[in-house]
C-alpha positions in Angstrom: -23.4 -29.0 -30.1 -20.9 -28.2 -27.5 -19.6 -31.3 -25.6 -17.3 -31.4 -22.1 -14.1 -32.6 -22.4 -12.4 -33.5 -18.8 -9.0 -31.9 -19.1 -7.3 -33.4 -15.8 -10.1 -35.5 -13.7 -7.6 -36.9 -11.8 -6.2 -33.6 -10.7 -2.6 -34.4 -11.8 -1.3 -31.5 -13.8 -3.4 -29.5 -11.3 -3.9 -30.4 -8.1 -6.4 -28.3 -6.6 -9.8 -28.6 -7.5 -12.4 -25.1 -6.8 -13.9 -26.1 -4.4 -11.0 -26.1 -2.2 -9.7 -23.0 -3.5 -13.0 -21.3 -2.3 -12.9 -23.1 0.9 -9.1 -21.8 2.3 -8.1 -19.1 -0.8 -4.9 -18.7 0.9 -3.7 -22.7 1.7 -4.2 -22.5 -2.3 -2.5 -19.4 -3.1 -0.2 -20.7 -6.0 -3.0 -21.7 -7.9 -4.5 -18.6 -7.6 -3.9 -15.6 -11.0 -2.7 -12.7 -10.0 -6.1 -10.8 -10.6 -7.5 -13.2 -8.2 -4.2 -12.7 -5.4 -4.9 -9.1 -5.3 -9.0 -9.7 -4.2 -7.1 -12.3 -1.6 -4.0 -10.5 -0.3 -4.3 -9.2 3.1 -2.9 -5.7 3.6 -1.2 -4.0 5.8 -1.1 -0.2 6.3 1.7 1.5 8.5 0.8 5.3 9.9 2.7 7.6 11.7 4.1 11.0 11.7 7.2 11.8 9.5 10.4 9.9 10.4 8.9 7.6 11.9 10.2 4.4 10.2 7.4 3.1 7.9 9.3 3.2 4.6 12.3 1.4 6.8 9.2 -1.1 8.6 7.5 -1.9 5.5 10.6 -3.2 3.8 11.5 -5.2 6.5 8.2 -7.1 7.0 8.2 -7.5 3.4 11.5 -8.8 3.2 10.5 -10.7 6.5 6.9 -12.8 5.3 8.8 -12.9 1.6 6.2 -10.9 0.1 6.4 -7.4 -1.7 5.8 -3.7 -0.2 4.2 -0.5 -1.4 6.6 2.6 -1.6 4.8 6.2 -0.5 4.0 7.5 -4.6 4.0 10.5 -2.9 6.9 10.6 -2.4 8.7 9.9 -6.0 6.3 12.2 -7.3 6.9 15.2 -5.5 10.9 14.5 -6.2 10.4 13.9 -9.9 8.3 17.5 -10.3 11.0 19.0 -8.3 14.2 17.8 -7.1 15.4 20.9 -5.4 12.1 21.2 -3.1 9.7 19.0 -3.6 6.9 20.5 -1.0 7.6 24.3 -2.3 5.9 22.7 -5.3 2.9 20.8 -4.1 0.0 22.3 -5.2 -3.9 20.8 -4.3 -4.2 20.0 -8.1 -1.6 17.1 -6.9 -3.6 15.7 -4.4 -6.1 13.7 -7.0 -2.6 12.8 -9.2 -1.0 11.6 -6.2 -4.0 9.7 -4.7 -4.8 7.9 -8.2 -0.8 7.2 -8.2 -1.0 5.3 -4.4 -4.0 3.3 -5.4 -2.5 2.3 -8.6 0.7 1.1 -7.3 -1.3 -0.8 -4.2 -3.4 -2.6 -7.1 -0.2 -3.9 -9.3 1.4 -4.6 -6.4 -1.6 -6.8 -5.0 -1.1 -8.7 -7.9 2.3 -9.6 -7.3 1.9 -10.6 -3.2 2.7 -13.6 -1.3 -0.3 -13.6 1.1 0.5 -10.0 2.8 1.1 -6.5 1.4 2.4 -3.9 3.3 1.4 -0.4 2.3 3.7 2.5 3.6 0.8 4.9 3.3 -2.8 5.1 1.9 -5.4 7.9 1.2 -6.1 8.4 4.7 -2.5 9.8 5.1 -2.7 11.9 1.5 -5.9 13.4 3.0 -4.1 14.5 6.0 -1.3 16.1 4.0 -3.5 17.9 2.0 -6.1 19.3 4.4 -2.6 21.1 6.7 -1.6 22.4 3.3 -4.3 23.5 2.1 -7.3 23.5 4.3 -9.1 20.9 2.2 -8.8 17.7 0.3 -10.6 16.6 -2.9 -13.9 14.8 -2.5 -13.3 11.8 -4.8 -10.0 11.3 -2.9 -11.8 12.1 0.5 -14.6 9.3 -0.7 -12.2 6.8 -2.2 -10.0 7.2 1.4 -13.0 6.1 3.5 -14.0 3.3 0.6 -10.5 1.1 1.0 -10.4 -1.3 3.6 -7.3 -3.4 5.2 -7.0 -6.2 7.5 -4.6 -4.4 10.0 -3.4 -0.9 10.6 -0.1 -0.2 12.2 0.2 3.0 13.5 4.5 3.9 14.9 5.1 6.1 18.2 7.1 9.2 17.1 9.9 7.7 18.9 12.6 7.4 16.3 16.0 10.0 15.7 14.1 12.3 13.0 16.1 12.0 10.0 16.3 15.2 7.5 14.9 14.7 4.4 13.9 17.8 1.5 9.8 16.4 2.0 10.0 16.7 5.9 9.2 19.5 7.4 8.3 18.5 10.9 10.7 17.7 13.1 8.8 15.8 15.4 10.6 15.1 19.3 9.5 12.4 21.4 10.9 12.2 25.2 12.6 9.0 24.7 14.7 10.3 21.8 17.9 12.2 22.8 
């Protein structure tokens, strides 16, 4: 007994219609929910060796295309279990925490994009960390790392003053840097 009921067929309180929203997603982007933004938004993933400037990068291009960034969880994590020396206390039973942590904060921060999200790390990097640590990584993060896809990967020359910091330990020298 159900009957259709045309809300707005002249497209007035919303004008989009879906076919054009399937056509260009991203010319309709403020129609789209933010579930939908986060399938959408393209991202962006710096790399580099510590001290490089990806924290400082993402921000700025962020800030830049008016959009939002994703902070290292890594990083808050390791400061929050141990303020005094965060990587005396990483331990490979961290790796999975911090991985599910990174893709958590990517996916709510998907949600919230403008078009663009720049990702100051990703599972490829955690995987690094953890195999020079401890010789191995976790296979669910291993497999979940080769699973995630972006649109553009940024990787930054080692060409910056290294700046101290309690989760560096490399102290990385480029030529170009006095």
């Amino acid at each position: 007994g159900a009957r259709h009921v045309s809300v707005d067929p002249d497209r007035v309180i919303v004008p989009v219609s879906g076919t054009a929203i399937r056509a260009d997603p991203m010319a309709c982007w403020d129609f789209l929910p933010p579930p939908v933004r986060a399938y959408y938004a393209r991202r962006v993933v710096l790399y580099g060796v510590e001290s490089t400037g990806k924290t400082v990068l993402a921000r700025r291009l962020a800030e830049r295309f008016d959009t939002v960034w994703v902070p290292e969880f890594a990083r808050e994590y390791l400061d929050r279990k141990a303020p005094s020396g965060p990587l005396d206390a990483f331990a490979l039973e961290d790796v999975p925490v911090i991985a599910a942590g990174q893709i958590a904060s990517e996916e709510r921060l998907a949600r919230e994009t403008n078009r663009l999200l720049f990702c100051d790390t990703d599972l490829l990097t955690t995987r690094v960390y953890s195999e020079i640590y401890f010789g191995s990584c976790p296979g669910d993060v291993v497999t979940e790392g080769l699973r995630r896809r972006y649109d553009l990967y940024l990787w930054l020359a080692p060409d910056s003053p290294h700046v101290a910091d309690p989760q560096r330990r490399s102290h990385h020298r480029h030529p170009s840097v006095e």
